[in-house]
N, C-alpha and C positions, 0 to 999 in steps of 0.2 A: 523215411520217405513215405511211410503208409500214413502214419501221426500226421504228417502234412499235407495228405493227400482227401483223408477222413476231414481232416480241422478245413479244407478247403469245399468241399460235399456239403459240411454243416452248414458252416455260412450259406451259401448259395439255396440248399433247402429252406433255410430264416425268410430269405429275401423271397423267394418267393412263396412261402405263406406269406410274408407280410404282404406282399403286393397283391394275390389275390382277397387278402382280408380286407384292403381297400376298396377293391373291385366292387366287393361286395358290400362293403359298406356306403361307397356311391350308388350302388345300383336298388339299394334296397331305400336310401333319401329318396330318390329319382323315384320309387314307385308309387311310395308314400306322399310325397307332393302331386302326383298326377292324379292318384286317388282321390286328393281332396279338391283338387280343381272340377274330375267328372263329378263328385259329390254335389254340387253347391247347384241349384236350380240356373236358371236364368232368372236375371234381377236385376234392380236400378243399375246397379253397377257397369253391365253390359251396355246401358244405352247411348252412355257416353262415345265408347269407342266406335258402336255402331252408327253415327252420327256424326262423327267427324271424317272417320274413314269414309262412309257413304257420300257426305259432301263431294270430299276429295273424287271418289268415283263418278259424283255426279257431274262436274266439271273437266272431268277428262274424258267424258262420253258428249261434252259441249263440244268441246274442242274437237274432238276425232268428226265432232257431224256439221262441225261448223261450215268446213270448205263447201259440204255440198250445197249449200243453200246460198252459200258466196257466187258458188261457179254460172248460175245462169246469166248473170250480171258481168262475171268477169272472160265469159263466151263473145259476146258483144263489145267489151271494154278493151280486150287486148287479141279479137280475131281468133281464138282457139281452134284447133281442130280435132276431132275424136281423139285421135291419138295423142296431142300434147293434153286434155284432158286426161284422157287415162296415165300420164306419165304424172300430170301433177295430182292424181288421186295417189294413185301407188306409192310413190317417193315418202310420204307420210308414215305409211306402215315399213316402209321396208329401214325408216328411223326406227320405227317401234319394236322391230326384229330385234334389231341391236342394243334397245334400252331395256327392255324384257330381260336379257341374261346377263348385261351390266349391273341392271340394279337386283337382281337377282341373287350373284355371287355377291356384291354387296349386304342384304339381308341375309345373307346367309352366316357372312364374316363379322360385322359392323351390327346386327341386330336390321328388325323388320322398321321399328320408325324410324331408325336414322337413314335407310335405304328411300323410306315413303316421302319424309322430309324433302331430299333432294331432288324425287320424281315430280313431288308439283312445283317447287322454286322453279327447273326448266321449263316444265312445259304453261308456265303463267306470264314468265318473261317473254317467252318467245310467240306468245298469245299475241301480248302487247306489242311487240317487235313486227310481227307480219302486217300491221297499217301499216308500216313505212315502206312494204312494200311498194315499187311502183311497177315492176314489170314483168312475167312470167320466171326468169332464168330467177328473180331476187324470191317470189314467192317460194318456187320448188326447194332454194336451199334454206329459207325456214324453215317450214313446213317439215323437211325433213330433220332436224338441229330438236324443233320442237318434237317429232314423234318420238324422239332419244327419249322424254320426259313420261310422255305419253306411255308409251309401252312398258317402261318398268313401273306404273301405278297402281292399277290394275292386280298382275301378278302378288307384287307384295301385299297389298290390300287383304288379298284373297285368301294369301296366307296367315294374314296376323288372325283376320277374325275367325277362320277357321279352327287356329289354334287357341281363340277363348272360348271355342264350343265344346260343350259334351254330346256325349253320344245320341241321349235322347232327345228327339228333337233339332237334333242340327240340322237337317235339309230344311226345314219351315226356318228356322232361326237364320241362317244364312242365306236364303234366298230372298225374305225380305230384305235383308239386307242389300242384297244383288242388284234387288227389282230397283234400286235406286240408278243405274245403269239404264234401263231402259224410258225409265221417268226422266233421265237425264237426255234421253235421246229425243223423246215425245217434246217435252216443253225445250229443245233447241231447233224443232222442227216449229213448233209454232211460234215461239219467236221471231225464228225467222222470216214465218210468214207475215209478219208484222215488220219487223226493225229491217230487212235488207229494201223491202219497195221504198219504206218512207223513210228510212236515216242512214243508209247508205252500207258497203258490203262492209267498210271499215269496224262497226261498232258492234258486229259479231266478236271478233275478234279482242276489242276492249273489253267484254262482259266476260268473255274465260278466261281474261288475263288476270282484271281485277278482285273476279272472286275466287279465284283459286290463290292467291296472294293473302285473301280474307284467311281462308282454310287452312295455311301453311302456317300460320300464328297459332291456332288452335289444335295444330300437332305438337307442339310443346308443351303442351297437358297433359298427351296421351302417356301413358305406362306402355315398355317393353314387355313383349310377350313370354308371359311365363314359364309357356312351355320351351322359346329356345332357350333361357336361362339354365332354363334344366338340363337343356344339351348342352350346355358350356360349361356344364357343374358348377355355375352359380346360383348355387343355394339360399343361399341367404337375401341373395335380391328376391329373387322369385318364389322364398316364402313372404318375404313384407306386401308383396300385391296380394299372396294372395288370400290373407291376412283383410286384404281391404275388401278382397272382393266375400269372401265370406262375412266381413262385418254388413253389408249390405242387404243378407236375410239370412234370418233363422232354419232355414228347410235346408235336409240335409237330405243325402238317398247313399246311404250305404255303398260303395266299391271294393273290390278288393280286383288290384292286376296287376301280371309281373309283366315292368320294366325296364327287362334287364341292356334291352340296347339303347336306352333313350339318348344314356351320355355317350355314346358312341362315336365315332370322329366321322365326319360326313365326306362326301367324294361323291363330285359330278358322273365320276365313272363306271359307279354304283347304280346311276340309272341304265346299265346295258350288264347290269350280272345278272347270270341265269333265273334269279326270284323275279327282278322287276325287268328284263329288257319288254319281255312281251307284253304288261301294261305299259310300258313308253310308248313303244309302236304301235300301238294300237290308238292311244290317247294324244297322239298326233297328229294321227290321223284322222283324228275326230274333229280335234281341231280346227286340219285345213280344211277339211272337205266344209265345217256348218260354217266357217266365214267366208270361203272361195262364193258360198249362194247368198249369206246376210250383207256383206258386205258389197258385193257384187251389183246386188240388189240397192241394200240403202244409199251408195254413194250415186248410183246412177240414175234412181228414180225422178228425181227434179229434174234433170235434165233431157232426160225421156219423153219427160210431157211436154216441155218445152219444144224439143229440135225434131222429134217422128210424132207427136201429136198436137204439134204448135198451140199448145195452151198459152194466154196468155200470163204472165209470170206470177204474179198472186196466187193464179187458179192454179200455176203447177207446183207452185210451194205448197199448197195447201193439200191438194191432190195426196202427193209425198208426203206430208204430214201424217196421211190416216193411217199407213204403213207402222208407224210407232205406236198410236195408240192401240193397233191391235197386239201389235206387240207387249204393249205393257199389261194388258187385260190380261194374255197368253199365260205370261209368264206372275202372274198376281195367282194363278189358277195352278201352279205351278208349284208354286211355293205353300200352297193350301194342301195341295194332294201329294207333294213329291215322299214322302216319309209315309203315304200310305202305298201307293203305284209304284216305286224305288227307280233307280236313278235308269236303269238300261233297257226297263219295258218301257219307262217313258220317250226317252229317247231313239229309240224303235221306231215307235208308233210317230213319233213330231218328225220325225226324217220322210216316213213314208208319206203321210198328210202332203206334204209340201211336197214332194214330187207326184203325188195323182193331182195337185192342181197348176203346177208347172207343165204337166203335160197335157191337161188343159187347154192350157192357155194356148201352147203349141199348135195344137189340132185345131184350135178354132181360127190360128191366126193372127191374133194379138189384133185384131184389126178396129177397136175400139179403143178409148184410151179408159171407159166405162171397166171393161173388161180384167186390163191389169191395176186399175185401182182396187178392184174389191179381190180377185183370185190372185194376183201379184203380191198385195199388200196380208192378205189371208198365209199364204204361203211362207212368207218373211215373220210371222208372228209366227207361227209353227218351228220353223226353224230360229227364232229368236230364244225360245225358251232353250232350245238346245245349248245357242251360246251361253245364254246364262248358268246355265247347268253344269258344263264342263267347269267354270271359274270354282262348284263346291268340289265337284265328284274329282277334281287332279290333285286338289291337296290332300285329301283324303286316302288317296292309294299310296303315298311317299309319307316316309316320316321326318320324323321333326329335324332329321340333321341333313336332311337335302331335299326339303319340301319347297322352300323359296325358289331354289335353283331347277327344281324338277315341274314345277309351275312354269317359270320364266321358260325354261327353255320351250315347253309346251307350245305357251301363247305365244312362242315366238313362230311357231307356224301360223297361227290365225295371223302374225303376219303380214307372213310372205305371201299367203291365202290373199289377203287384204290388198297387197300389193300386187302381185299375178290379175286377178281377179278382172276390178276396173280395164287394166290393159287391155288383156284380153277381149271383154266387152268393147271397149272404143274400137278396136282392129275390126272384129267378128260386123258389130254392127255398121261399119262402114263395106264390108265385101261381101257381107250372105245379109243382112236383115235382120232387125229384131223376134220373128220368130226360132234364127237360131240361137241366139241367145239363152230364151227361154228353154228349148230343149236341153242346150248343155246345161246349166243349173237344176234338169231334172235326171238329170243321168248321175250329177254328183251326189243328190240326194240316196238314190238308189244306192251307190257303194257305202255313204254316212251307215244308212239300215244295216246295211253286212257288216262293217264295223260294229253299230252298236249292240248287235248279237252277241259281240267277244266278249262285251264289257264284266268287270267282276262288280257285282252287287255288291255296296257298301253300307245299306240303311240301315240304320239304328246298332253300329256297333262301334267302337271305340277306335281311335284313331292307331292307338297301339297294337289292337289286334289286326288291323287292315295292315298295317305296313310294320311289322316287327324291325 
């Protein structure tokens, strides 16, 4: 009985050294591939991805901005009232809620381009689809079908490129990136000011369908991202990229880091254990609060100047317009300095900016439409860098085996943020005034700032040490 009891010890001691000798020996591939990916500069190789993903990005920041520049037209065309405006702003995001953690757990299971793939096919079909609109009840159940698309693009995007960054230098490397988003928002603002007077609200709508249709051909180029290969313990795909991307330049920079949890098995649930609950929570809340005031703002500024400062429509499209380019300037300055200034004194300081001019506007009354085009649209650039900010700083705190999913769920407040927001405003502004308005988007600002106090500083260190 002892002979059998010893012979049965042995074995089972065999089994597991063998199993931890695997352990280790996946974990020590896994560190050594990660090493040589932060090794390799930024290079040709890079530009491609950034470039078709940014497309992609730049076309679903059409899309998400297209309605506003429809709706002053479609105010007078099907009788609207504040409130069925705010219901058909909202509807949009509260698809993109659901498409956010759809294609989310998708890139998380499935890989990041096969997840990205599916996010523009919907939301370029359903681009196309909303001319056939003819009547309010057929827009809103587009509109929302298409934010399903809309919402998980973004996310995934943010993750893939994320995870072709190294340490040094990612916040500049991915914010230009980013800034494609907001160049996306500027030239659909001016677009608009052009193509809705003279060719009707229709052919917004054909231009993010057709060119995101363009883009979805040119994701069958792209390479899966290396680093989740390496979460899947496949090796061997994920050394042949990166194999390419090293053949692309000779500069090397020396790494050495242990990553021992890389191939780790990943779990949504994992975003509420004691290491990460408290950046979820927090970077949620970052979330809702800078789209509850950007988006609040950009979808309703056309229409502002329109219905409480009866511009006439050109001039309010154009009005609306400025709002983006300061935006894009904002956030250009952004992506120059953020890797010197680091992600949470920036974002501090862009929260408080835009509510001392939110309140502003408040105390003076909003009684100009002068007024909230330069401190309205000022305020919205301030808080635009923020949005674009949170797309580097949430892949960053989450590693690679629930980064998609820990992104998705994030934006999945901006949202409901997106969607609350609009409503809210069409109610507010039909029973208190446009000065209240303004007040509550500077009260939100104000809590943004005590959030971004929490934040943990991520500049210039490696994705494995931020989130083991």
């Amino acid at each position: 009985m002892s002979i059998q009891l010893n012979s049965n010890t042995s074995e089972i001691t065999k089994e597991v050294n063998e199993y931890n000798k695997d352990e280790i020996n996946l974990s020590n591939r896994a560190s050594q591939l990660i090493a040589r990916i932060e090794s390799i500069p930024f290079s040709r190789w890079h530009i491609k991805p950034r470039i078709i993903a940014g497309s992609a990005t730049f076309f679903d920041a059409f899309d998400s901005l297209s309605l506003a520049f429809v709706l002053p037209v479609l105010i007078g065309l099907w009788k609207l009232n504040p409130g069925k405006i705010g219901i058909l702003i909202g509807i949009g995001y509260l698809g993109q809620a659901i498409g956010a953690i759809l294609f989310g757990w998708l890139a998380e299971r499935f890989g990041r381009i096969y997840s990205a793939k599916w996010t523009v096919l919907l939301m370029s079909v359903m681009s196309i689809a909303c001319i056939f609109a003819g009547s309010f009840n057929a827009l809103l159940a587009l509109r929302f079908i298409q934010g399903i698309g809309i919402g998980g693009e973004v996310p995934v995007a943010a993750a893939y490129i994320n995870e072709l960054s190294r340490a040094h230098g990612r916040g500049r490397f991915f914010m230009l990136y980013e800034l494609i988003f907001p160049i996306g928002l500027m030239i659909s603002a001016q677009l608009g000011t052009l193509i809705v007077p003279n060719l009707g609200w229709k052919w917004m709508f054909i231009i993010g369908g057709v060119g995101g249709i363009i883009i979805l051909f040119l994701f069958f180029t792209l390479r899966e991202s290396p680093r989740w290969l390496i979460s899947k313990e496949r090796f061997d795909e994920a050394e042949r990229i990166i194999e390419e991307i090293e053949a692309s330049t000779d500069k090397r920079q020396p790494v050495t880091i242990n990553a021992s949890n890389v191939v780790a098995k990943g779990d949504w649930k994992e975003l509420f254990s004691p290491f990460y609950r408290r950046r979820t929570l927090i970077v949620w809340a970052l979330w809702f609060s800078a789209y509850f005031v950007s988006n609040g703002l950009n979808n309703w500024l056309p229409s502002l100047y329109k219905t409480v400062y009866h511009l006439p429509l050109q001039q309010s499209l154009r009005a609306a317009s400025i709002s983006n380019v300061i935006q894009t300037v904002a956030v250009f300055a952004c992506a120059l300095l953020i890797d010197r200034i680091g992600r949470k004194r920036w974002a501090t300081v862009a929260y408080l900016i835009a509510g001392f001019l939110l309140t502003t506007l408040w105390l003076s009354g909003a009684k100009s439409p002068t007024g909230v085009i330069y401190l309205g649209s000022t305020a919205y650039g301030a808080i635009g860098t923020i949005t674009v900010l949170l797309y580097l700083y949430t892949p960053e705190i989450y590693p690679t085996r629930m980064r998609a999913i820990g992104t998705a769920f994030a934006t999945a407040w901006l949202r409901l943020a997106s969607a609350i927001a609009p409503t809210i405003v069409g109610f507010i502004l039909g029973a208190r005034g446009i000065t209240s308005v303004f007040i509550l988007f500077a009260c939100v600002t104000v809590l943004g700032a005590l959030l971004a106090l929490r934040m943990i500083e991520t500049r210039e260190k490696m994705l494995e040490e931020i989130a083991p």
